[in-house]
N, C-alpha and C positions, 0 to 999 in steps of 0.2 A: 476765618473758617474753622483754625483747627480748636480755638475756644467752644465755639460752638455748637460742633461733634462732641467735646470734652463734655460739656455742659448736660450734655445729651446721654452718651454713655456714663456719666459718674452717679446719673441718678441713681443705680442699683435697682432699674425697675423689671420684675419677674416678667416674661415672656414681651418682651419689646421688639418692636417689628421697626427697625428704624431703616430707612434710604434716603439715600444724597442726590440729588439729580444737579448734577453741573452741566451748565450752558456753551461747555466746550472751553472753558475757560486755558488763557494761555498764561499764568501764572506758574505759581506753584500748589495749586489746590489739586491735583490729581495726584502729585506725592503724596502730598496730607490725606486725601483721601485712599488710598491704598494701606497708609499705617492704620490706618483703621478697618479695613477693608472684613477682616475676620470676623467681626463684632457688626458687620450689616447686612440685611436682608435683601437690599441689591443695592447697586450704585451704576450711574453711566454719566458720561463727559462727553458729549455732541450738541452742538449747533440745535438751537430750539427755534421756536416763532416766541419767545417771549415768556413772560415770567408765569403766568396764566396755563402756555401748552407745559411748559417743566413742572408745575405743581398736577397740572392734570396725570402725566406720566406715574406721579408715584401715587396719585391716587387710584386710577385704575388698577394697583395692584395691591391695595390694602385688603389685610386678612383678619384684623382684631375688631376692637370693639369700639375703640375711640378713635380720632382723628385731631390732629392740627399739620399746621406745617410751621418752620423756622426759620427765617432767612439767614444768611452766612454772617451777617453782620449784628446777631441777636445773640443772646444763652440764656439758659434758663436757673432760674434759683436754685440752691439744696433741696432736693426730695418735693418739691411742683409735679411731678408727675403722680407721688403716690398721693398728694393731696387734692390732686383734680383726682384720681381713681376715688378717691375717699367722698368727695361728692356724687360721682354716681353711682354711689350704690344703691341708689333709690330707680325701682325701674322707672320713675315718673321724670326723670332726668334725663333730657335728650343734648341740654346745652350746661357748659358750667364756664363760666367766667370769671378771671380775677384779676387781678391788679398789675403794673410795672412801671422802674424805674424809667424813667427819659433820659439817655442820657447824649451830652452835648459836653464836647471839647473835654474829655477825659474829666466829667463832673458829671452830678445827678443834676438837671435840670428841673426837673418834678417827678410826682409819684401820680398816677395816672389814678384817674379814679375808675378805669376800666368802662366796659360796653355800656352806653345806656340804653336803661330800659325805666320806661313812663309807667306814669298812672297808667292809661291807654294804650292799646295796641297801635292805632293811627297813628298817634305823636312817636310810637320808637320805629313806624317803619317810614313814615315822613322823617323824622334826621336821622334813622339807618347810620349813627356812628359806632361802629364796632372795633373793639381792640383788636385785631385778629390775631395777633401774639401769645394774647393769653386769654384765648374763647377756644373751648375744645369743643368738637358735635359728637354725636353719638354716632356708628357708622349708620345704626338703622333709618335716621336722620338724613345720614348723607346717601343712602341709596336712595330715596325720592329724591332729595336735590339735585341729583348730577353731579357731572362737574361742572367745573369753572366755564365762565363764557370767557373764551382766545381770544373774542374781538378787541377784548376788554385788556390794556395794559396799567390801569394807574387804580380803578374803581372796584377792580374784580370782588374783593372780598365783600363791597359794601353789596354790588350786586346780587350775591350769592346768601348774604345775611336778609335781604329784604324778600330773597326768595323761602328764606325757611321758614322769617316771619309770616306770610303769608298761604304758606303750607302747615305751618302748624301753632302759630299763635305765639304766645310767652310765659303759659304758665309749666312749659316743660324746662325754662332756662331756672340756672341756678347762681346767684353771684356768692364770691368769695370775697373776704377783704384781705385775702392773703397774694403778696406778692410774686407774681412765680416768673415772670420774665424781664431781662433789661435790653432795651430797645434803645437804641443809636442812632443818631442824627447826625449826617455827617455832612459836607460840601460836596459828594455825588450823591445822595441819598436823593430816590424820584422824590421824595415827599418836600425834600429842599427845592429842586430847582426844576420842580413840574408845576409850579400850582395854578397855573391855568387851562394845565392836562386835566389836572383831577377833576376841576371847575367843570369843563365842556363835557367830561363823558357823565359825570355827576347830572347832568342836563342832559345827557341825551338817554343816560338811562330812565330817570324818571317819566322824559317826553313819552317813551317807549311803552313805559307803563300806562299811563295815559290813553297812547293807542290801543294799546294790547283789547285793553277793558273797554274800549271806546268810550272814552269822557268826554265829555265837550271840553274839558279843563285842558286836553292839548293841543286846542287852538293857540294858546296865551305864548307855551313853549315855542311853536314854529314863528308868531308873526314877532313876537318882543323880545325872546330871549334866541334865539337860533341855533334852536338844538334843532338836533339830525335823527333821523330816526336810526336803530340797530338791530340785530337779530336777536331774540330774546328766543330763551326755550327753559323747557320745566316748569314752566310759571302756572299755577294751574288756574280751573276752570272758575269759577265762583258765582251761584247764585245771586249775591247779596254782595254789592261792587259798593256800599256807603265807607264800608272800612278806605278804600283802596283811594275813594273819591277825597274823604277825610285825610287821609293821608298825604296825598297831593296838596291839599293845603295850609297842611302842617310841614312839608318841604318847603313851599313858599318862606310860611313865618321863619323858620328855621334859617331861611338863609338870607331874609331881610334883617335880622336882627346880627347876622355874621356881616355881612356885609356898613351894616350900622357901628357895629367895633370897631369895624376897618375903615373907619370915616368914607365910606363910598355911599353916602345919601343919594344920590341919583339913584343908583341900582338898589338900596334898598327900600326906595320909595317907590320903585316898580315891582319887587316882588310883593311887599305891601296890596298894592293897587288890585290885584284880583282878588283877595281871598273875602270869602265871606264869612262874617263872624261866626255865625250858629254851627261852624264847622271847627271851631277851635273853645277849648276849654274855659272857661270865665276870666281865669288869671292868667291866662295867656291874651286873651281879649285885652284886657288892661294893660298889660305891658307890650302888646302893640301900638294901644291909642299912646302909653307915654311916649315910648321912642318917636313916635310922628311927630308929639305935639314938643320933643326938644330940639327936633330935626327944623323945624320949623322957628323954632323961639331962637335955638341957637347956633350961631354960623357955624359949620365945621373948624374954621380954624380956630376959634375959641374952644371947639371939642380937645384940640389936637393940644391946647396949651394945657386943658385941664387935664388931661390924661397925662401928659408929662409931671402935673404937679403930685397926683395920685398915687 
């Protein structure tokens, strides 16, 4: 934690509104948090409902112009704060996004190539993959978004990303290729040993979307996949539901072809199985018929040896 508060305060950045909301932790993080305590905007250490209700808390009390949040097991680069200010200075700038280190067992793992964003708006809110470490909103942004959905413990950010996308498109984000945060993998990290957390609410968010808009595409979700539905809010109204329809079945491809990585051909020849092409891009069409037609030609455990030899 106390690296990244450090992280945090060393930026030298002019009127910085920064707060700590700890989960009542019985460590030693309320000490640490107290050395610092003159240098924050508020802090509190109480029992929460989860990581979701503690990021909401210091959001309800933002007063500047940008936003992110940091986890206690994160910091941020030298001067990332004034180089994300330095991208919005365009008032057409509602997102700015960059890059960060992975890091695993006291090493860089890789260098993130940060949030993607498509050709298409449909394909970046179908795989909705967001760095949220180092994606900042604008707060104007964030007061139509809300806050976070509580329900939500493992998905929240991608939720809240697929809501801004469809409140306000992609031509107000900005990418950097500059590095501003390092991001930690550890053996309690949710990201390590939830990934079938992420999996089901990942499905049950998008089911939801599905209902929300009334597709018929959320039939596929209840009877083949058994997502659940949840409470969605802020989502707005929409005319013109091809985006949202496309997009579902760009979540589909998106995670038949993840699933294809992960040698799980059953499952990625059922998410395969619904989508209609005229809904996905030409070259995404083709690299759907490949994967099928090697899924088909070649057994997975020959995938599994050539993938070792690679």
């Amino acid at each position: 934690m106390e690296q990244t508060i450090d992280s945090v305060l060393s930026q030298n950045y002019p009127n910085l509104e920064y707060m700590v909301i700890d989960g009542g932790s019985t460590d030693n993080s309320v000490e640490i948090i107290k050395k610092y305590q003159k240098h924050l905007a508020y802090w509190v250490s109480e029992t929460d409902n989860g990581q979701s209700h503690a990021i909401n808390k210091g959001l309800s009390r933002i007063s500047g112009e940008i936003f992110n949040w940091l986890n206690s097991d994160d910091y941020y680069m030298p001067d990332a704060l004034h180089a994300v200010a330095e991208c919005f200075s365009s008032d057409s700038v509602s997102v700015v996004s960059g890059r960060s280190n992975i890091w695993k067992n006291d090493k860089i793992l890789l260098q993130s190539s940060g949030t993607d964003i498509h050709d298409i708006l449909s394909k970046t809110i179908g795989g909705a993959r967001i760095d949220q470490p180092e994606t900042f909103f604008s707060i104007s942004a964030v007061k139509r978004m809300g806050l976070l959905n509580e329900r939500l413990h493992f998905v929240m950010d991608r939720e809240w990303w697929i809501r801004y996308l469809l409140l306000f498109g992609q031509d107000g984000i900005k990418k950097t290729d500059r590095v501003l945060v390092n991001f930690r993998i550890h053996e309690s990290s949710k990201t390590n040993n939830h990934p079938a957390d992420f999996y089901q609410e990942t499905l049950n968010v998008y089911y939801t979307v599905a209902l929300h808009y009334q597709l018929d595409e959320a039939d596929f979700f209840k009877s083949q996949l058994a997502a659940s539905e949840m409470e969605l809010f802020n989502f707005p109204e929409l005319s013109d539901l091809s985006v949202v329809r496309q997009a579902i079945h760009y979540f589909w491809y998106f995670q038949g072809c993840m699933q294809y990585a992960s040698n799980n051909y059953q499952l990625a020849s059922l998410f395969f199985r619904p989508i209609s092409k005229q809904y996905l891009m030409p070259q995404d069409v083709a690299e759907m018929e490949k994967i099928k037609l090697r899924m088909k030609i070649l057994p997975v455990f020959i995938k599994k040896i050539w993938n070792r030899n690679d």
